[in-house]
N, C-alpha and C positions, 0 to 999 in steps of 0.2 A: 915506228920501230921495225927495222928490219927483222926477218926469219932467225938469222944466224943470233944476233942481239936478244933474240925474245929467248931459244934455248940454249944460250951460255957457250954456242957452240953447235949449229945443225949437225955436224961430222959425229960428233961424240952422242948426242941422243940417238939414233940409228945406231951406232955401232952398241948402244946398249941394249935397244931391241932387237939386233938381230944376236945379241947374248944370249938374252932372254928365250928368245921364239925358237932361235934356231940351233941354238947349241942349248937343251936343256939340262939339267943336273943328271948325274948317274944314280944308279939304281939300278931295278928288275930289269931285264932289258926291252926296250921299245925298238922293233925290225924298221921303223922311220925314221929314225933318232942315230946322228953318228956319236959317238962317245963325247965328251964334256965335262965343262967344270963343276965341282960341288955347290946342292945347291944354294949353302948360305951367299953364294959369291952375287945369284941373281936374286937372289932376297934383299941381298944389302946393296946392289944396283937400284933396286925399286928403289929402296927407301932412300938413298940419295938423291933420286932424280927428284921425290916428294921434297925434301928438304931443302935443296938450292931452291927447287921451283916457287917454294911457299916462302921462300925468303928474300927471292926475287918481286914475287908477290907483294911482297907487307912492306918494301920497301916505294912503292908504287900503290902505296892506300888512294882510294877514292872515296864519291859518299855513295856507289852503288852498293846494294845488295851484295851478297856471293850468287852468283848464279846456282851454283849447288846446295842453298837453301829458297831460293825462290820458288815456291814451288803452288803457288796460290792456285793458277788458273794453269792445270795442264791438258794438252791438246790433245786427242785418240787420233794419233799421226792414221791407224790404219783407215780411218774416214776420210774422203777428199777435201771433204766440204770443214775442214778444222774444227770439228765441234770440241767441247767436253762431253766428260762421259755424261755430265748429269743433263746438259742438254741432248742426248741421244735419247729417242723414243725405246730401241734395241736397247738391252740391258748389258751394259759394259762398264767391266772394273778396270781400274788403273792404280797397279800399284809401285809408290815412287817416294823417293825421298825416304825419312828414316824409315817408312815401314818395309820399304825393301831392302835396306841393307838389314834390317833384324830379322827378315825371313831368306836372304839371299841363304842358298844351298850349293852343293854341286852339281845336281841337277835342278833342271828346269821343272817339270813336276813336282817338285817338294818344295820351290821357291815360292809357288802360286797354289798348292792345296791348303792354306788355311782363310783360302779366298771361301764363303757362301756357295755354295753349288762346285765347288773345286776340289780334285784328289787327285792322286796320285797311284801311280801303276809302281809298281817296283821289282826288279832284278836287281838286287844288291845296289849300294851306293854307287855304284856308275850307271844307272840307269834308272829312270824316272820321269814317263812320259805323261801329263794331264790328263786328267777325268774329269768330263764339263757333265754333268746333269746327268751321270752314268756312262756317258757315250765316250770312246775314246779309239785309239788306235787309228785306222783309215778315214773316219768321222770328223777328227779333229786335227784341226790345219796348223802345224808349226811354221811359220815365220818370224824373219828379222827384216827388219825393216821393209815388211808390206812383200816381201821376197820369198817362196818359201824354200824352206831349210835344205829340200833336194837332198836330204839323209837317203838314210836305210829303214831309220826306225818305226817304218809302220809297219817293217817286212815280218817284225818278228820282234816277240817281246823283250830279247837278249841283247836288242839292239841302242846303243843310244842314239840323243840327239844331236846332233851339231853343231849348238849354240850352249857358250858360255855365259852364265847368268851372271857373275858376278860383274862384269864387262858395261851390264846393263845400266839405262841410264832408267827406263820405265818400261813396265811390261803391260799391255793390254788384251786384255782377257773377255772375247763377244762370248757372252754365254747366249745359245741359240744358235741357230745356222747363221752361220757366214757364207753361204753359197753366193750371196750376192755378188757380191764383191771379193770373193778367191777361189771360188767355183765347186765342186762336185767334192771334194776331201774336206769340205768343214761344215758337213751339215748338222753339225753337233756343235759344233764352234770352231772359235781360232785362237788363240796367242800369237801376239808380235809385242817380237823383242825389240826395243828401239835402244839404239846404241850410240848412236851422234857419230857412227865414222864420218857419215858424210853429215858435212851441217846443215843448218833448215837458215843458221841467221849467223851474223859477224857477234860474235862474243865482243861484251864493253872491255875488256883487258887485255893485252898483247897475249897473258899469256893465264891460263887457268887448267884445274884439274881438278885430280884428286889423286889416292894412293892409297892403300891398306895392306897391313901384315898382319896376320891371325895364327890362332896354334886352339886346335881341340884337344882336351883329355881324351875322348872316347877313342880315337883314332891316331894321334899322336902328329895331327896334320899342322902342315907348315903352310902356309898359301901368301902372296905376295904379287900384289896387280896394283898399277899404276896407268894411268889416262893422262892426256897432255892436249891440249887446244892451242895452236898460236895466230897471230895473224900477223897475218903481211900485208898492207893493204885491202885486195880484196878477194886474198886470199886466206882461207881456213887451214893450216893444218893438225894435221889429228895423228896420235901415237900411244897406243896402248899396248899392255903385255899383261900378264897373268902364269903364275908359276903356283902349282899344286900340289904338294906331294900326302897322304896320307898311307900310316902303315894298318895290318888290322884290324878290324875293331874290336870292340868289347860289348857284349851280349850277357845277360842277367843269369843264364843257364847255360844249356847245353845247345849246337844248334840244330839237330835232325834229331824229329819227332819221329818214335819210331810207333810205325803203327801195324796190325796182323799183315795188312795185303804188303805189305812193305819185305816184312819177314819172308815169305810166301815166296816174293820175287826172287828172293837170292842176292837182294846188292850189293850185299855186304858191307851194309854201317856196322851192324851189331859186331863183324869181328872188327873189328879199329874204334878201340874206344876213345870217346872223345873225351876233349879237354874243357872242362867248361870255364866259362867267361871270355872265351875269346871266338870269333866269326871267321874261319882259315881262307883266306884266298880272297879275303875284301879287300886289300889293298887298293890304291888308284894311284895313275901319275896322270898331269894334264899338264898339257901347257896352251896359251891362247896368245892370240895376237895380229894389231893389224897396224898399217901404215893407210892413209888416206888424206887424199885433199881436194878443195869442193873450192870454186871462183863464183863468188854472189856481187850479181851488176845489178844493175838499176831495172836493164830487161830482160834479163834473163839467169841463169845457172847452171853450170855443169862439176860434176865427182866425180871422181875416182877410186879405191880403196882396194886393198889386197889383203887377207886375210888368212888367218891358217888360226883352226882348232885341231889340236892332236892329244888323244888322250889312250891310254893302258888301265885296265880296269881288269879284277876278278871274277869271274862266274863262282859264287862259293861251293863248296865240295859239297858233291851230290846232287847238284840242282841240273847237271848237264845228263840228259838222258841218250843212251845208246841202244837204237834195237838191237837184238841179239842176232847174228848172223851166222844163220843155217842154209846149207846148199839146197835151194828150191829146186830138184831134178835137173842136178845138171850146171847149175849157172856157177857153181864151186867156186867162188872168188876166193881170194885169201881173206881167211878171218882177221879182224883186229881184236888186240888183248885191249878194249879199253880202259877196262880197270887197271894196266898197269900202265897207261901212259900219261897219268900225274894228270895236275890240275888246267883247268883250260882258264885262260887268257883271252881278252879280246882288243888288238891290237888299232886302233881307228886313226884315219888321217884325213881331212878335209880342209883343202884351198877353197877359195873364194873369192873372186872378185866380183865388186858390184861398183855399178854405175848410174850415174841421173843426169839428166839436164832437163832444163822448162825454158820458156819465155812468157814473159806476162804478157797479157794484152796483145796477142798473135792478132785477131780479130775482133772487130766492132762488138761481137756478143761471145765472146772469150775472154774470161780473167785470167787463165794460164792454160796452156797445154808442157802436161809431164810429164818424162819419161823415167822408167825404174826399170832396172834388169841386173840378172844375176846370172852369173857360169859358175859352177860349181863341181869339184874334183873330189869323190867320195870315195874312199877304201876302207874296210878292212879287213880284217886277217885273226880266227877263230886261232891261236894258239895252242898246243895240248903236248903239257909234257916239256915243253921249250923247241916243239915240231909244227910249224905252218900249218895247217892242215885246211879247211873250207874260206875262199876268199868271195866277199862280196864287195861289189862295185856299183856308184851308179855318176853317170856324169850328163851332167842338163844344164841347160839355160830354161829362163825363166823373166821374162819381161810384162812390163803394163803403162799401157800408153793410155792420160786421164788427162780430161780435158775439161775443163772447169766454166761455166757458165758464169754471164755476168745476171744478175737477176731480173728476173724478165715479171713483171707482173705479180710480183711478190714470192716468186716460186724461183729458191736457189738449188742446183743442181748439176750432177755432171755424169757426161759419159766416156766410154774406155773401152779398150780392147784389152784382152789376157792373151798372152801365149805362151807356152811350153814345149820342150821335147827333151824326154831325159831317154837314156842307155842303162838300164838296169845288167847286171850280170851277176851270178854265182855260180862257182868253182870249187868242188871237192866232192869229199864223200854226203855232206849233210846237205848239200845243195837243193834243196826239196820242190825248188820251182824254177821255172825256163830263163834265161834270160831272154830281156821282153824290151823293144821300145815301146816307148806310151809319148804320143803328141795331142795336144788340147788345143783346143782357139776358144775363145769367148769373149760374146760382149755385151755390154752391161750398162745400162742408165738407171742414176736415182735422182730423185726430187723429192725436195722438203718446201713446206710453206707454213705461215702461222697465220692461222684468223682468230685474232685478238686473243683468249683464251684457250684457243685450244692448236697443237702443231702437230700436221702429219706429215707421214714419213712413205713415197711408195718406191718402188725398185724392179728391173725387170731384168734378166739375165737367160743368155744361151749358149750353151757348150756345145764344142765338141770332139769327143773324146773318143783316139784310136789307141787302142793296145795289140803288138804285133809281139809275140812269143815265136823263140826259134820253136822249130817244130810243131808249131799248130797254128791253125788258121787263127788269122785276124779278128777283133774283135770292133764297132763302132757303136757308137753311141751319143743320141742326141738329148741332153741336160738342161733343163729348162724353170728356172726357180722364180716366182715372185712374191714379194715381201709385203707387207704393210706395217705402220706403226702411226702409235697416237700418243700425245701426253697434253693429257686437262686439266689446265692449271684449276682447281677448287675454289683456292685462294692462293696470297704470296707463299705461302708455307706448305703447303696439302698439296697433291696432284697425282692421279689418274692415270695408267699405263696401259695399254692394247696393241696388244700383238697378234698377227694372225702373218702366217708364210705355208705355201708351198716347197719345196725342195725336192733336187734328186739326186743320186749320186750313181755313179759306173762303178759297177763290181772291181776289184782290184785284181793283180796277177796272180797273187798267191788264192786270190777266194776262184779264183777261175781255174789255176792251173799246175794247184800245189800237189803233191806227186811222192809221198815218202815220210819219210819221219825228219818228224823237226824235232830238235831237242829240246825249245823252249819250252813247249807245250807238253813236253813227255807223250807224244801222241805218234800215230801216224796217221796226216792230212792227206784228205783228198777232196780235190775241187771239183767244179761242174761248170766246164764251158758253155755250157745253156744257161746260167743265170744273166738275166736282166737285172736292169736298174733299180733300183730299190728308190721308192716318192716316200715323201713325208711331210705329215700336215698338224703344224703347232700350231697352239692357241694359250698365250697368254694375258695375264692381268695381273696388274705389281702395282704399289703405293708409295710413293714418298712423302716423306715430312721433313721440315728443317725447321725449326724451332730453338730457341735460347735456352732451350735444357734437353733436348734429345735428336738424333740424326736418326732415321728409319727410313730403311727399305724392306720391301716386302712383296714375294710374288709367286704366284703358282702358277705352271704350266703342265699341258700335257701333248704329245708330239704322238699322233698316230701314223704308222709306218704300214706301209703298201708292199708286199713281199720285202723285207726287212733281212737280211741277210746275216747267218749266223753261222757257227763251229758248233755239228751236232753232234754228241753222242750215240753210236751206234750200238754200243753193249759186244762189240766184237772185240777181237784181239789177234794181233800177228805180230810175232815176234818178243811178243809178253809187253808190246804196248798198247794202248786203245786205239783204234779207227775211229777215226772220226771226221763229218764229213760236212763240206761247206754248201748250207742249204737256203731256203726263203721259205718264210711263211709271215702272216703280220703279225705284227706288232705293236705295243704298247709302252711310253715312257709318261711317268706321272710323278710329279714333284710340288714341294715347293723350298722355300730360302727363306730367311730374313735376318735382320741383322740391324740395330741399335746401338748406340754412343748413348751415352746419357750422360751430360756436364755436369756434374756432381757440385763440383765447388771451384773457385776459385780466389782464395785469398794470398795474403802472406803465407800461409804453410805451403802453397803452389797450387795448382790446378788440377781438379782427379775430375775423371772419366770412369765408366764404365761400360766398355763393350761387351754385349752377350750376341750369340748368334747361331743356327743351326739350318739345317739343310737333311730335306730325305727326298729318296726318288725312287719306286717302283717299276721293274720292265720286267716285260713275262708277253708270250706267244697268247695271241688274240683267240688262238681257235680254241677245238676239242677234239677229243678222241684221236688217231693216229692216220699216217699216209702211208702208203707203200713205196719205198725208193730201190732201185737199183742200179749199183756201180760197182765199178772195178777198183780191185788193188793190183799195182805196177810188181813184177816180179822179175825185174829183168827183159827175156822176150816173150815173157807171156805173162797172164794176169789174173787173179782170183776172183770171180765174180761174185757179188751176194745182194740178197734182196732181204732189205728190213723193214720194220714198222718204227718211223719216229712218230714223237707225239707233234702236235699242231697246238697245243699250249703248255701250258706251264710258265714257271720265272725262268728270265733269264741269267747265263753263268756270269759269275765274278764280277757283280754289281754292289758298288759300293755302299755301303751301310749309312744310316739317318747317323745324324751326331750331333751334341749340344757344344758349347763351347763360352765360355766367359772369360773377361782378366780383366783388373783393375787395373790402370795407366795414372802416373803420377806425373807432374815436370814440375820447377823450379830452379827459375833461372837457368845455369847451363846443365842442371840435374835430367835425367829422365830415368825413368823404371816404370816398370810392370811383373804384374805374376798373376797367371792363368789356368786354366785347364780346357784340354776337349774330350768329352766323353764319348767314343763310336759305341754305338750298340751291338748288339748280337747279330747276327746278318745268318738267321733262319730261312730267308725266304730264297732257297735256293734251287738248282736247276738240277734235272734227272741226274743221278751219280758225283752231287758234286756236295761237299760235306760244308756244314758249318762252322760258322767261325763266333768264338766267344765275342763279347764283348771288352772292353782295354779305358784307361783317363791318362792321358797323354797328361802330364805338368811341367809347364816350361815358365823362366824368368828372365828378366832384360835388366841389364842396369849399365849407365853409360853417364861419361859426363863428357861434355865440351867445353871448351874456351877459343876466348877470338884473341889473336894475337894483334889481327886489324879488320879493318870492314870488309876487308877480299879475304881473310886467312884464317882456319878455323882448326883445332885440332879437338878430338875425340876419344879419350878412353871406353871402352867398353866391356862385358861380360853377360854372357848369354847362354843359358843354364834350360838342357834339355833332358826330359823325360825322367825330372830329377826323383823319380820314385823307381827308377831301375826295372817299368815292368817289360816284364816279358811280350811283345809286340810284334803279333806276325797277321798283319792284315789280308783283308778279303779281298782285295785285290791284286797280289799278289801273288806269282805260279808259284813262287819258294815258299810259301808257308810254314811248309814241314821239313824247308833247308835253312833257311836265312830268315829271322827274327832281326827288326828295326835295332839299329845301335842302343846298347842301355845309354845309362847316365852317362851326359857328358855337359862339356862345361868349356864355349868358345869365348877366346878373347884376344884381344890386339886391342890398335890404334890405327886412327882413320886421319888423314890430312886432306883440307878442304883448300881451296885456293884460287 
């Protein structure tokens, strides 16, 4: 079947993608976005394209599968060597098929925190970066497909990420360093988002997908994404879109906690009184989308794919902090009123193209050599008022060249090169750090083998990493990580997990060369051009079972850090924000997970499950007693010097809290449901000046049904019922705590078409 033949019309799908992508629906305004049609017009686009498609579909039954339930044996694409997760020694989730469409979110963060050792950072509903075993921000590696993201968002908490979740086809989540294999930024872990722009294999049907249209109570969101596979011989193509709008939301109370030192400041919440039940300035609009297509031969393959995520989201009122600006002798700038220039905005725009080719069997002892790479175009633009004001940019490419081993003496493996060079820049008054290029090279071999019972796992990797800041020297760095791992098999059921790695990572721009007040943080950051690399040395041990009445894992680690790098409190103050300053001392992370299925029943009434599962991790400075540091604050053309005592131990800030969690899982037939809870604890164990946070029981329910119209064609009712106890929910790991409280009750639903 030709192209045109498989969608109804090649001309006419494109011109509904670039409906969708490029002309999105009106609203708040978006400074990327030219004006456009409403957006029921690209909502009921989608669901047309779903409707022909799945009817074209059903009319072209076969006896395969749907590929969008086959979901037995999935691959951890981000491994060369195609493992599963549960064949990986390294401990890695994958989650895919229904359980991701019932955790899919707006961000990537909240799609994967109800993962075991998993959380979530948050700046209001447009932002929402992972927390793997506590560690997060420049530690943890975001990628799409094995690519990484080449955001903003490690620059600063305010920032999102640049991958849409809902898009997703499976996300995998290495908890532990992934330095191995994506270098110096994931020594904490990684996520990769795998998407199928480009495809891995020729799809059994001309033509497949999927589609979904949603609407929340809490927010009053409307969302609307559709995917498309066709083939042409041996050719793949791929066509997705994504439309988002939500208004804002609804919160149990009021949303700024108002506390003395608050009063004290002068911010003036207490004169504007607030409205309770609603969260001012959460709004979001997104839109996503890409075009792509991948030629798979007998020797070889090459992709193509263009991408664009653009999203508008609110910083909720209050949470955006301004130092106050006094003439330091002399430097008399004009003041801003920012209290009267209204709410801030953050406007983001990211292209993307990515590319791959391989060929099999290049050489006698090569099963493939392949290439991946990505260019990526980053902006955006801090709003305030409906006035442009701070623009951040970064623009990089991003490639890795893997070369696959045929297996030589029982031992499969392969090796690879990384490279990178991205363009960071910031522009305005809040701009707190240089623009900086940063280039990488690394390279990297792993080797796995099994002797009967038992399979290890070894890895050797070395970076090397430059960061050049306009206005200050250069910085280098050589990055050096190796790995081990084990799994003993007991018995068919039982088996034994050993982990042991080295790791390092290169200080970042902003921890080297941040310079003023950031608003995220309500602070003012100062870095230290003399910091080194921060080493870290994990040791794990985990258990699985698989058994005809219970799935378990289970594992404790602990990850000691070699000058460990951190945001310290200095007990100062300038401009009636805190200084605070980017330091090293070591380190300690101590954890464990675990997590149970237990098959309950399975009769005529259906099949029940019960999942329970919890997760705690302690970090806190290894020393004692205090150091003497001395540095400057930036004041224009001169600068405040001071010399203080930090402490050398203690816990460390905004570290996620233990939490338990259960739900019972029911299916029959094309039935499914569940209803859960997870309890966070109290999170006492906190860092010099930084306050506690109660403890919260999240309670969430699913209920969903399917039917197949044919063997390729499926459709899905569903409803999915969040935090239906309305509590009040302002987590410890988030800087808004005392601005922006988690959405109350809300209550998502639509229909999902398979095909």
């Amino acid at each position: 079947m030709g192209i045109s033949m498989t969608f109804g019309g090649g001309v006419e799908s494109i011109l509904v993608y670039y409906n969708i992508v490029k002309h999105p629906p009106s609203g708040p305004p978006m400074t990327f976005w030219k004006p456009a049609a409403p957006a029921r017009h690209a909502l009921a686009s989608a669901l047309a394209i779903a409707l022909l498609a799945s009817t074209a579909s059903a009319a072209e039954t076969t006896t395969e599968t749907p590929a969008a339930t086959d979901l037995d044996a999935v691959v951890v694409t981000a491994n060369p060597l195609g493992n599963s997760a549960e064949a990986l020694a390294h401990p890695v989730e994958v989650l895919y098929g229904d359980a991701l469409d019932r955790n899919k979110s707006a961000t990537l963060g909240d799609t994967v925190s109800r993962i075991p050792g998993v959380q979530t950072t948050y700046f209001g509903p447009g932002v929402g970066r992972p927390i793997i075993r506590g560690q997060e921000g420049p530690r943890v590696q975001v990628l799409s497909g094995g690519i990484g993201s080449l955001d903003a968002s490690t620059v600063s908490a305010d920032h999102a990420v640049g991958i849409e979740p809902f898009l997703a086809d499976q996300i995998e989540v290495l908890k532990g360093p992934g330095t191995l294999l994506f270098g110096s930024g994931a020594i904490g872990g990684a996520v990769n988002v795998v998407d199928g722009r480009l495809a891995d294999s020729i799809p059994e049907t001309p033509l497949s997908g999927r589609a979904e249209l949603r609407g929340n109570t809490v927010n009053d969101e409307r969302t609307g994404m559709f995917r498309l596979d066709g083939v042409n011989g041996n050719w793949v193509i791929h066509v997705d879109g994504l439309v988002r709008n939500t208004g804002d939301y609804d919160i149990p109370g009021v949303a700024i906690l108002e506390h003395e030192d608050h009063e004290e400041e002068g911010e003036g919440h207490e004169e504007e009184e607030q409205v309770p039940g609603r969260l001012n300035n959460s709004s979001l609009k997104t839109r996503a989308g890409a075009l792509g297509a991948t030629w798979l031969g007998e020797q070889g393959f090459f992709g193509l794919s263009v991408n664009t995520y653009r999203t508008n989201y609110g910083i909720p009122d209050g949470a955006h902090a301004h130092a106050d600006e006094h003439d330091h002798e002399g430097e008399g700038e004009e003041e801003h009123d920012h209290e009267e220039e209204g709410s801030v905005r953050i406007d983001l725009a990211q292209n993307r193209i990515d590319f791959k080719a391989g060929i099999y069997d290049p050489l006698p002892f090569l099963k493939s050599l392949n290439l991946r790479a990505a260019h990526t175009d980053y902006e955006h633009v801090e709003i305030e008022g409906g006035t442009p004001a701070t623009r951040f940019t970064n623009k990089g490419i991003e490639g890795r060249l893997e070369a696959v081993q045929k297996e030589w003496n029982g031992w499969r493996g392969a090796a690879g090169l990384q490279f990178g060079d991205t363009d960071f820049a910031a522009i305005g008054e809040e701009a707190f750090v240089p623009s900086t290029s940063t280039s990488n090279l690394g390279l990297f071999v792993i080797q796995e083998k099994d002797f009967s019972s038992f399979k290890l796992e070894l890895g050797a990797r070395h970076d090397r990493v430059e960061i050049d800041p306009q206005d200050h020297g250069s910085r280098q760095f050589n990055i050096t990580s190796l790995s081990s791992a084990a799994i003993w098999h007991l018995n068919p059921d039982f088996d034994v997990r050993f982990g042991l790695d080295h790791s390092e990572r290169a200080p970042t721009t902003e921890e080297l060369f941040a310079a003023g007040p950031h608003v995220a943080t309500r602070s003012l950051e100062i870095g230290d051009e003399n910091l080194g690399k921060e080493r870290a040395l994990r040791g794990e041990i985990g258990l699985h079972a698989h058994t005809d009445f219970v799935d378990l894992k289970f594992a404790v680690y602990r990850t000691n850090f070699k000058d460990f790098i951190y945001l310290a409190d200095t007990g100062i103050e300038e401009d009636e924000l805190p200084v605070r300053l980017w330091a090293q001392d070591d380190a300690s992370f101590t954890g464990a997970e675990a997590e149970a299925i237990f098959h309950l029943a399975d009769s005529s009434a259906g099949a029940w499950d019960l999942r329970v599962f919890g997760d705690y991790v302690r970090a806190k400075l290894d020393g004692s007693g205090t150091r003497t540091v001395e540095f400057e604050v930036p004041h224009g053309d001169h600068a405040h010097a001071y010399e203080v005592e930090l402490a050398t131990g203690g816990n460390l800030p905004r570290i996620a809290p233990g939490r338990f969690g259960a739900d019972v899982n029911w299916s029959l037939e094309g039935w499914r449901a569940s209803l859960g809870a997870i309890r966070y604890s109290k999170q006492d164990r906190v860092a010099e000046n930084e306050e506690t946070s109660p403890g919260y029981t999240l309670v969430n329910a699913h209920l969903a049904y399917r039917w197949d119209r044919s063997e390729t064609n499926s459709w899905e009712v569903f409803l999915d019922g969040n935090n239906l106890t309305n509590e009040d929910v302002r987590p410890h790991t988030s800087l808004l705590r005392d601005f922006a409280p988690l959405p109350g009750r809300g209550v998502a639903f639509g229909i999902r078409a398979y095909f």
